[in-house]
N, C-alpha and C positions, 0 to 999 in steps of 0.2 A: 226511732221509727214512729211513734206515737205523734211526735208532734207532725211530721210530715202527712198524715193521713187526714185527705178531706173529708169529712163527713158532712152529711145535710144538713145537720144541725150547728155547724162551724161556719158555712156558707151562710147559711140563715142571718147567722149574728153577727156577722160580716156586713151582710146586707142591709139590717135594721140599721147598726152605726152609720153603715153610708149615707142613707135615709136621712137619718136623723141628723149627722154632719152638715147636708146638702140641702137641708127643706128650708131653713130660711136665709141662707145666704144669702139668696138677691130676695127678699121677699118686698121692696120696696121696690125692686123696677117690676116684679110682676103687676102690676097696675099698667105696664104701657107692653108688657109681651102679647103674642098673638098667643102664642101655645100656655097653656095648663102649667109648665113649668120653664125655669131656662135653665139645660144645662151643656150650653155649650157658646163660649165664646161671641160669637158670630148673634147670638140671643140676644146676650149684654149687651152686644153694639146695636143693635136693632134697638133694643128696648129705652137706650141712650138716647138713640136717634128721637125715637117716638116722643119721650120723655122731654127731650129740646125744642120740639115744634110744638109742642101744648106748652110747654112755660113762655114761646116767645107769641103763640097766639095768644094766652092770658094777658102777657106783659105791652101788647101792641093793643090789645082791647082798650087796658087800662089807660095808656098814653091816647088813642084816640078820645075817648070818655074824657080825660084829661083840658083834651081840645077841644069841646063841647059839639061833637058828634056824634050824638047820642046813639042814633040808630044803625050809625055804620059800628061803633064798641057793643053795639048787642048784639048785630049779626056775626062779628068775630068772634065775640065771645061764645056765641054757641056752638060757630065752628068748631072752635075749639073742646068745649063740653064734648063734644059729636064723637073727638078721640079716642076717649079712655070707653065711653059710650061702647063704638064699634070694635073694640078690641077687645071686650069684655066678651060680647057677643061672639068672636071669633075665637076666644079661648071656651066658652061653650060648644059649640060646633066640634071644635077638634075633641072637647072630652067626648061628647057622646059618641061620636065617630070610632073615634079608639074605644069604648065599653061596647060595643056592637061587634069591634072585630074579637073581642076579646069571649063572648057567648059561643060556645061551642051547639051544632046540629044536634037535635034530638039524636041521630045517627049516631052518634057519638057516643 
């Protein structure tokens, strides 16, 4: 019966492992997720996605540069800078958002 019984502190160490299991899984597509972490699926594939349209703006900058279009390979390529740029910003937003929900009323 001992092992069967939850306690806080069981739950707790549970939860740190989870943590610690789960923090750098993807921690190289976190650079193209919108959210603060990915855990779930559907993240992955976004973060994939994101992560395929910056490598083929990089890769088309280069090939235009290539073809001596200079100013059309600079404005791709900052297109594409612009991504990980605005996604960066968009994983800020959702953290402060979420630490605001998470501040309990003086009422409290």
């Amino acid at each position: 019966m001992g092992d069967s019984v939850i306690t806080r502190s069981t739950l707790v160490e549970k939860l740190r492992d989870h943590q610690i299991r789960n923090h750098n899984k993807w921690s190289l597509l976190g650079l193209f997720s919108h959210r603060p972490y990915i855990s779930t699926w559907v993240e992955v594939i976004v973060a994939l996605l994101w992560a395929f349209i910056f490598t083929m703006f990089m890769l088309s900058s280069y090939l235009v540069y290539y073809l001596n279009h200079n100013w059309i390979a600079l404005v791709i390529f900052f297109i594409g800078i612009l991504i990980p740029i605005r996604l960066r910003s968009a994983r800020k937003y959702l953290t402060r958002r979420g630490d605001a929900r998470m501040q309990l009323p003086l009422s409290m």
